[in-house]
C-alpha positions, 0 to 999 in steps of 0.5 A, a space after each residue: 931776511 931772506 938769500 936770494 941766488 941767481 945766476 944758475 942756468 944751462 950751459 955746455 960745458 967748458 963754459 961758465 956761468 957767475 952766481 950771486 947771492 944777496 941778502 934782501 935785509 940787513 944781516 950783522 956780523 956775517 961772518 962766513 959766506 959760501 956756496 953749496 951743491 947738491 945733486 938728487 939723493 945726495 948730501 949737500 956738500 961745500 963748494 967754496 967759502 969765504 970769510 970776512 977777511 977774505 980768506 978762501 977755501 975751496 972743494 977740491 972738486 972746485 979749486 983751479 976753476 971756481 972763484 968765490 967773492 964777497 962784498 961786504 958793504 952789499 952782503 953779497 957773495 959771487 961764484 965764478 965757475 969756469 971750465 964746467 964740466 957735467 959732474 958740476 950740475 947741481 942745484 947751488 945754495 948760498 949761506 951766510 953765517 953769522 949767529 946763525 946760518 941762513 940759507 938761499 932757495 937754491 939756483 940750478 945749474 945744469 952743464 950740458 956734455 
């Protein structure tokens, strides 16, 4: 089973741009689906979570113009960016969590000043 995330691009910033991320089999008991970023020579860090029931969590970095969602018959998860600014240019991966974690190859977004 692989994650495969799209959505990444070049955009100014202001702007926003949509992530998904889809599992291409069948994954059981996810119970956690989230987006990370990371920037070179740094840790990848959380950028937003959601958990099957719905419930969001948030970088601080990412509250007030991120969204994250979830479609749990399709395995997938959505990030809405908005409002972009420089600091959010990062390659972004999606993870699932189930018994184990699985990992996306990651999309690249680039915001533009």
């Amino acid at each position: 089973v692989q994650l495969q995330a799209s959505g990444g691009g070049l955009v100014q910033a202001g702007g926003s741009l949509r992530l998904s991320c889809a599992a291409s089999g069948s994954i059981s008991g996810i119970r956690v689906m989230g987006w990370y970023r990371q920037t070179p020579g740094n840790q990848r860090e959380l950028v937003a979570s959601i958990t099957r029931g719905g419930t969001e969590n948030y970088a601080d970095s990412a509250k007030g113009r991120f969204t994250i969602s979830r479609d749990n018959a399709k395995n997938t998860v959505y990030l809405q960016m908005n409002s972009l600014n420089h600091e959010d240019t990062a390659v972004y991966y999606c993870k699932f969590t189930s018994w184990r974690a699985y990992w996306g190859q990651g999309t690249q977004v680039t915001v533009s000043s």
